[in-house]
C-alpha positions in Angstrom: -11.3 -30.8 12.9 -11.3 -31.0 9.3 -8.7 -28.9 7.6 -11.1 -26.0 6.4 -11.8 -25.9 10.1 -8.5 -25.3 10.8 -8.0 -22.7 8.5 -11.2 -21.1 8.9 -12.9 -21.4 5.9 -15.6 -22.4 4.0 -15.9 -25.8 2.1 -15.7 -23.9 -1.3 -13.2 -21.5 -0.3 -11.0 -20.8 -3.9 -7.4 -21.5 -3.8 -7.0 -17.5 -3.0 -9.0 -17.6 -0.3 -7.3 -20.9 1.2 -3.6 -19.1 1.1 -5.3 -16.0 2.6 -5.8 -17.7 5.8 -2.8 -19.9 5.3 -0.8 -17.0 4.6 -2.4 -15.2 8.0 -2.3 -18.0 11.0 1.0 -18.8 9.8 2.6 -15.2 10.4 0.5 -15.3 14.0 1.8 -19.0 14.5 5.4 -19.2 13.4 8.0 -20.4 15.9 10.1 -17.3 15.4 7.1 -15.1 16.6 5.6 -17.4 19.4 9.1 -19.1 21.0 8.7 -21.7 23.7 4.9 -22.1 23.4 4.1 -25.4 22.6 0.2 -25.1 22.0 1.0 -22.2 18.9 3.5 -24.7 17.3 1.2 -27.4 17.6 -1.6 -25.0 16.4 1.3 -24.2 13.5 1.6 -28.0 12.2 -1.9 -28.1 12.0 -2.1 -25.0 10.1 0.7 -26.3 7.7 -0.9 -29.6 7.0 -4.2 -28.3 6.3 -2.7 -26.3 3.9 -0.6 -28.6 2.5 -3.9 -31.0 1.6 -6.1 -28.2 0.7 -4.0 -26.1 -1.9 -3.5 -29.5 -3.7 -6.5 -30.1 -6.2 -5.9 -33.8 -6.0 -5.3 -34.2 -2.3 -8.8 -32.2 -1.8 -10.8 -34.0 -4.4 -9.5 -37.5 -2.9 -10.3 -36.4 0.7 -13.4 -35.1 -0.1 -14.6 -38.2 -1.8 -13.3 -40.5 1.5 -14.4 -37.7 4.2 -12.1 -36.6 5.7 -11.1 -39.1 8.2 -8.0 -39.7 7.3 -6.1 -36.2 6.1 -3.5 -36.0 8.6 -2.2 -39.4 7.2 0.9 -39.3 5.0 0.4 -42.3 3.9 -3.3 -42.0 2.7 -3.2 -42.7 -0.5 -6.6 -43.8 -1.8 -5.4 -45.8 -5.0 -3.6 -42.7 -5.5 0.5 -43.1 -6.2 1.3 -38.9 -5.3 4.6 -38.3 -5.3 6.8 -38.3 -2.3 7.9 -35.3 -0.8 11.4 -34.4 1.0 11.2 -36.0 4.4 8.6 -38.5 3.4 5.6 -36.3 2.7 3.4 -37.6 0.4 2.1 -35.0 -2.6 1.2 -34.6 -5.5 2.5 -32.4 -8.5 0.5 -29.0 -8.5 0.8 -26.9 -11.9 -0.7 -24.1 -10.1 1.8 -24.3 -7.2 4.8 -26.2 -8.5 6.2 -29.5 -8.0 4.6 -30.2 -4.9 5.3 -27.0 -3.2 2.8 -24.5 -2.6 4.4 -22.3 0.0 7.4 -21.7 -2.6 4.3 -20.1 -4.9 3.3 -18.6 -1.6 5.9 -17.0 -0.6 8.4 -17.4 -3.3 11.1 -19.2 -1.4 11.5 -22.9 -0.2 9.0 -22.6 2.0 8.1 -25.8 4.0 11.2 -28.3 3.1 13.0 -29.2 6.0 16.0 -27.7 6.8 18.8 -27.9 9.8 17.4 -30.2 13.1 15.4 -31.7 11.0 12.9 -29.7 11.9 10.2 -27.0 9.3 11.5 -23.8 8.9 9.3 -21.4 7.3 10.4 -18.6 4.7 8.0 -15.8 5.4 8.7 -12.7 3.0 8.3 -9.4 5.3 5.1 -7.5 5.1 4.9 -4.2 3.6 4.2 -1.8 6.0 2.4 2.1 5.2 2.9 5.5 6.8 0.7 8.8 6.3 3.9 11.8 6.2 1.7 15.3 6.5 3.6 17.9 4.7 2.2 21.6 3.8 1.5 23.0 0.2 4.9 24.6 -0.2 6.7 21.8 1.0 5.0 20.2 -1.8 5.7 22.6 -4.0 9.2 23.1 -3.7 10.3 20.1 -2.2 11.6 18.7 1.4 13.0 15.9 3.6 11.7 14.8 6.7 13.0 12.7 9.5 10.8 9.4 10.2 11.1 7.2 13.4 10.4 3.9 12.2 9.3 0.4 14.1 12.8 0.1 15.2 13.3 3.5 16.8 15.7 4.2 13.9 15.7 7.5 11.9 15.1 8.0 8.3 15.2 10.8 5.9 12.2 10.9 3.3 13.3 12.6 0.3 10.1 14.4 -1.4 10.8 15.8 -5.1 9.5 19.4 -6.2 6.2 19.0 -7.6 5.1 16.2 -5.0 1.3 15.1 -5.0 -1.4 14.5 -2.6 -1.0 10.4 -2.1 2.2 9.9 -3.8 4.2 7.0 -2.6 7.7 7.0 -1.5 9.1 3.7 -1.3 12.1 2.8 1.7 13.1 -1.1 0.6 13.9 -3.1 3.4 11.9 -0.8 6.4 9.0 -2.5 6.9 7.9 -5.6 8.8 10.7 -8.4 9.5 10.7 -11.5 7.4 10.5 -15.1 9.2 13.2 -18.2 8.5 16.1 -15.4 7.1 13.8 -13.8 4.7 13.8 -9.8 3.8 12.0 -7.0 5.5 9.0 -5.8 3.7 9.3 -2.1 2.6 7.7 0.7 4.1 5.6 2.8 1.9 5.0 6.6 2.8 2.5 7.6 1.7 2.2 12.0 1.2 -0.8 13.7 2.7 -0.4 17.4 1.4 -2.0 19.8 3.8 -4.7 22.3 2.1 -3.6 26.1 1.6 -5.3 28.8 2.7 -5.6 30.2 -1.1 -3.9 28.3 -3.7 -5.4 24.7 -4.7 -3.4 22.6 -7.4 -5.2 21.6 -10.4 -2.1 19.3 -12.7 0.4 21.2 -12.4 -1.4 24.9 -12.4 -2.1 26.6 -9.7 -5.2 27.8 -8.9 -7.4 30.7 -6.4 -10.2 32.7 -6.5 -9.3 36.5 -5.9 -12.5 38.5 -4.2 -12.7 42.3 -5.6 -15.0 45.0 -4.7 -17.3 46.1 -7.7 -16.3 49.2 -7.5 -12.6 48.4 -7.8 -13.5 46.2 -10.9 -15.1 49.3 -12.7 -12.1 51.7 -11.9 -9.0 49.1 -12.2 -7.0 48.1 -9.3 -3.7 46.4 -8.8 -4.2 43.5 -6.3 -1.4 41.6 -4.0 -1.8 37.8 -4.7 0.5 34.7 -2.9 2.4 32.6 -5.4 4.7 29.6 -4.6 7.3 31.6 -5.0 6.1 34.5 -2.6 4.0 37.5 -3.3 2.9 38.4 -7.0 1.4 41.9 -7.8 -1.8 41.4 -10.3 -3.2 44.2 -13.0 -6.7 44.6 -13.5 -7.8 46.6 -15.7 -11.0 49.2 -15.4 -14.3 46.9 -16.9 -13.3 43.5 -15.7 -16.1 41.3 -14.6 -16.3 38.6 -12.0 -15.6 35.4 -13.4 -12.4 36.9 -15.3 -9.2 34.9 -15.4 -6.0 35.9 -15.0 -2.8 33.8 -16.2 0.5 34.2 -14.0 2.5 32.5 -16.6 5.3 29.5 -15.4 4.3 30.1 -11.3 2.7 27.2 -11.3 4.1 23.2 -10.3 7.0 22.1 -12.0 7.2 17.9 -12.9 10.0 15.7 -13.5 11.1 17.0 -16.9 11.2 20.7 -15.9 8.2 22.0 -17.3 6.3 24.7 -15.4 2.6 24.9 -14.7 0.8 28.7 -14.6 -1.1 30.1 -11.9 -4.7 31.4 -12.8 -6.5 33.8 -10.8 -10.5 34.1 -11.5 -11.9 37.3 -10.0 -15.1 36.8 -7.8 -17.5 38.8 -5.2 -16.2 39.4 -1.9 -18.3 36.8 0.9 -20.4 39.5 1.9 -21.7 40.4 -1.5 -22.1 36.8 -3.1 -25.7 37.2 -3.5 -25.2 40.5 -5.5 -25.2 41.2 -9.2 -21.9 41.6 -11.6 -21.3 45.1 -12.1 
């Protein structure tokens, strides 16, 4: 197999794509994750040397040109002098990668030197890892905490600020996936659904709902109940309103970081059964 075979990948792949796959086989490969089996660490040199050729423009080009026959072999060199890595590695100096390292761009450690036993131990940086948290409208509104069981069967609290929005992230450093070779956990990233209310919808940081009213209450006046986030609310209308009317509950609605208070508004319109009729 050539070493875009091993990788899986096209003969064109870019440089992204290349550490893509890299980056993939050798989180389902690694030692740490597959101990005592001898065909995945096998499968994980192969994966490593493949790598190590294709991410480096001058090993590709020279391989390419001599086909491939010989790109397990240290010592090809082609008429090429590369540079000589630790432990007798030949490569060449990448400015894309570093001086001869491209797992160190990779993963932003010393990836593939060789440390203790004289063995390869990889630095894999944990993955990030993502969690829908349901919480209702109010909740939202006014804040909450909830208790999360996480991958390791711990507990822990996610703190969720007044004013919190549909898909806001709220970051937990250090609880996601577990890194490879002594490297951190990923973070887990909770991300907020907000259930739907029964009346209210949030537009910024207003508060919004439709109010139904009979016509003849419109012509007379009325005083109508209406929920708030802060409880119940009684509204005015005065005789003559129309549907389509807006009301303004001033400061009831969302409040952001810097204390500053959305309003609620209120538009009057038909009751369901009379949403084909005229305005009075």
């Amino acid at each position: 197999m050539n070493p875009y075979e091993v990788l899986g990948v096209a003969r064109g792949a870019s440089i992204d794509e290349i550490k893509q796959a890299y980056r993939q086989l050798a989180k389902e490969l690694h030692p740490d994750r597959n101990p005592h089996d001898e065909a995945a660490a096998e499968r994980f040199k192969d994966v490593n040397a493949a790598y190590d050729v294709l991410s480096d423009p001058d090993q590709r080009a020279r391989h390419e040109s001599a086909g491939w026959s010989n790109w397990r072999d240290p010592n090809f060199e082609d008429g090429y002098e590369p540079w000589r890595k630790p432990g007798g590695r030949k490569r060449a100096p990448d400015e894309n990668f570093g001086p001869g390292n491209t797992a160190a761009d990779l993963y932003g450690d010393i990836a593939g030197n060789r440390r203790g036993r004289g063995g390869t131990s990889m630095w894999l940086a944990g993955e990030n890892m993502a969690e829908v948290l349901r919480i209702s409208f109010m909740e939202a509104a006014h804040g909450t905490r909830k208790m999360i069981r996480l991958v390791t069967h711990e507990r822990e609290e996610v703190v969720m600020p007044p004013g919190t929005k549909n898909d806001d992230v709220i970051t937990l450093e250090g609880r996601g996936f577990q890194g490879f070779g002594g490297a951190p956990h990923g973070n887990l990233n909770v991300v907020i659904e907000v259930a739907p209310h029964a009346v209210l919808r949030r537009d910024g940081l207003d508060v919004v709902m439709d109010l139904p009213v009979a016509g003849a209450e419109l012509l007379r006046g009325t005083t109508a109940t209406v929920p708030t986030l802060d409880g119940e609310a009684a509204l005015a209308i005065p005789p003559g309103a129309k549907f389509g009317d807006i009301f303004t509950l001033p400061g009831r609605g969302f409040r952001d970081a810097a204390g500053t208070n959305g309003d609620q508004r209120i538009t009057l319109v038909q009751p369901p059964a009379l949403a084909g009729s005229q305005n009075p």
